[in-house]
Z-matrix of the N, CA and C atoms (Angstrom, degrees):
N
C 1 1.448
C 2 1.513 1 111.58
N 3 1.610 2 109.81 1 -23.69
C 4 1.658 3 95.75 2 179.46
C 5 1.435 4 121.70 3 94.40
N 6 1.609 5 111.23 4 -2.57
C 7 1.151 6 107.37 5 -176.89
C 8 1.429 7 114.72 6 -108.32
N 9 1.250 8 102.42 7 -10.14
C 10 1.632 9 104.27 8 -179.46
C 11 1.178 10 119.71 9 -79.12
N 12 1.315 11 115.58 10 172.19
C 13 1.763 12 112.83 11 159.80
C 14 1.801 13 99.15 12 142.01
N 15 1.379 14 110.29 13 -171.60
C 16 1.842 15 101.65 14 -158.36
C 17 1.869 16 86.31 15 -163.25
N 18 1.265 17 91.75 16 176.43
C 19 1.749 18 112.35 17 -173.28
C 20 1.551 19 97.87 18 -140.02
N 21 0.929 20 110.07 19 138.43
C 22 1.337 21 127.49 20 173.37
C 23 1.812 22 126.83 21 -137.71
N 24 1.105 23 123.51 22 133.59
C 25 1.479 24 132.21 23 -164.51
C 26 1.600 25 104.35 24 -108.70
N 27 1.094 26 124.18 25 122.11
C 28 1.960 27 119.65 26 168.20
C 29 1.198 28 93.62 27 -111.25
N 30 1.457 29 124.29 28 178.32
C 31 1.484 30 162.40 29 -177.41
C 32 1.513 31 89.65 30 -102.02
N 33 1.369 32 106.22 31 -172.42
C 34 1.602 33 120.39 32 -171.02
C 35 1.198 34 87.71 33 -98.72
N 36 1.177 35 133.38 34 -17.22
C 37 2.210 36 123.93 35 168.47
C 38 1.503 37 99.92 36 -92.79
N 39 1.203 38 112.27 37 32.08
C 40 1.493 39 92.94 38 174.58
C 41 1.565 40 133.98 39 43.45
N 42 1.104 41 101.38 40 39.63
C 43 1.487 42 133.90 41 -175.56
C 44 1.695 43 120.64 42 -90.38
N 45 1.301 44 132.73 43 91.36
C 46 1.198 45 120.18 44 -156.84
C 47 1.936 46 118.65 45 -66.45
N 48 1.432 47 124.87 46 110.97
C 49 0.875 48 136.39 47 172.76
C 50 1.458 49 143.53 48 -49.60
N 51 2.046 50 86.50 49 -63.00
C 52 1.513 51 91.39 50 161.05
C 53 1.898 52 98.27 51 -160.63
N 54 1.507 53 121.64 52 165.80
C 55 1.317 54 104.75 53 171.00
C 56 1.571 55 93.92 54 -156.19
N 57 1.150 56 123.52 55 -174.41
C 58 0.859 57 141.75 56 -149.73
C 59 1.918 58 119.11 57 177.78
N 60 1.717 59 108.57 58 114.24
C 61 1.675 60 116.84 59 -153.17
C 62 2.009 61 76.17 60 -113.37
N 63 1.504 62 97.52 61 142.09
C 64 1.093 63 114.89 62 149.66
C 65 1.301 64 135.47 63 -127.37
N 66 1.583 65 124.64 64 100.89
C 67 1.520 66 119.28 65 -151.94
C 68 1.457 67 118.67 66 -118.79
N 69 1.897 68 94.30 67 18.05
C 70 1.800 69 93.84 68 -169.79
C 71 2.160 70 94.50 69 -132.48
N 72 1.331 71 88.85 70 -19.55
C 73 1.769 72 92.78 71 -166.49
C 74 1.910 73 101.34 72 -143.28
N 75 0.932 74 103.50 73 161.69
C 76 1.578 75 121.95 74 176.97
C 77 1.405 76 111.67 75 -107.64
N 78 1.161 77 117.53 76 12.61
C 79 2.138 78 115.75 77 -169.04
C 80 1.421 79 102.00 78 -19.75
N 81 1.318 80 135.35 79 -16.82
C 82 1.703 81 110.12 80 -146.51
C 83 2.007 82 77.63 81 -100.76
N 84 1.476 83 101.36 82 162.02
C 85 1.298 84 116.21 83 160.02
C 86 1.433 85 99.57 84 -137.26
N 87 1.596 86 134.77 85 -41.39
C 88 1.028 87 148.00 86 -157.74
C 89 1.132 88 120.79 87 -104.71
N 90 1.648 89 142.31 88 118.01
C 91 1.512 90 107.28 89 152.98
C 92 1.741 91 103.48 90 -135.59
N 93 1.243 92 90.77 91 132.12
C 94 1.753 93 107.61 92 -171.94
C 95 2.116 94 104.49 93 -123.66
N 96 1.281 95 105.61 94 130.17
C 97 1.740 96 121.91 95 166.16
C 98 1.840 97 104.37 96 -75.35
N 99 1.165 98 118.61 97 99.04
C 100 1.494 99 115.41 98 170.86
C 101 1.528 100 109.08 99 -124.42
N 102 1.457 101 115.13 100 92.29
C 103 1.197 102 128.60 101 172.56
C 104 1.385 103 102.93 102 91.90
N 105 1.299 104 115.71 103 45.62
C 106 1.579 105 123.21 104 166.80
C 107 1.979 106 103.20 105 63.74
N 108 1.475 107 113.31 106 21.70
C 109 1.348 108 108.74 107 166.61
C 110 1.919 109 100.84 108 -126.28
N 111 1.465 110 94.27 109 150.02
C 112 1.908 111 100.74 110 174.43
C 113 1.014 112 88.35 111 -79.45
N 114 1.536 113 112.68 112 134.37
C 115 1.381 114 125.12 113 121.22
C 116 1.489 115 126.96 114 -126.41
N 117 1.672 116 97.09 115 142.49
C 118 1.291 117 120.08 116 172.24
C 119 1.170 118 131.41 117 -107.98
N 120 1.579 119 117.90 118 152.34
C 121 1.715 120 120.21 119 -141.01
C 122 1.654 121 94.75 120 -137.52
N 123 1.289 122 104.76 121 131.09
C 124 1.583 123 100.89 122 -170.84
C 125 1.551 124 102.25 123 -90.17
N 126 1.031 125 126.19 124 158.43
C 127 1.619 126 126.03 125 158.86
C 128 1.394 127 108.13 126 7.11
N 129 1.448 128 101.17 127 -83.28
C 130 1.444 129 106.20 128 -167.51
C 131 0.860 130 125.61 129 -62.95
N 132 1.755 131 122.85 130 -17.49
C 133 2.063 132 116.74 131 170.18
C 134 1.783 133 89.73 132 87.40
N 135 1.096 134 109.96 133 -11.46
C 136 1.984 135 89.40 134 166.46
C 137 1.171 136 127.86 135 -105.85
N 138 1.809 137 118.54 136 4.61
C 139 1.365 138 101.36 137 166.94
C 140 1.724 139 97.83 138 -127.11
N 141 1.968 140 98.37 139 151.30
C 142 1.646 141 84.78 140 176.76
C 143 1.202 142 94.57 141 -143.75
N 144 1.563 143 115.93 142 135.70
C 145 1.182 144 133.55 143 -179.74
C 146 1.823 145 117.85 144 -99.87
């Protein structure tokens, strides 16, 4: 279906940090580094996580 899928963060040992599964919705359209933090932009450009 295309809607699934997840993000995941390692350390420099490849150490898993943090992640995050999405298995019902796609929210992300965007993902941009602004000041060494992710952010992600849903469709609409009004919410950013």
């Amino acid at each position: 279906m295309g809607n699934e899928g997840f993000l995941a963060c390692t350390d420099a040992n490849d150490r898993l940090v943090w992640s995050i599964f999405l298995d019902n919705t796609n929210p992300i359209k965007k993902l941009s580094i602004e000041d060494q933090i992710l952010v992600a932009m849903n469709e609409y450009e009004d919410m950013k996580i």
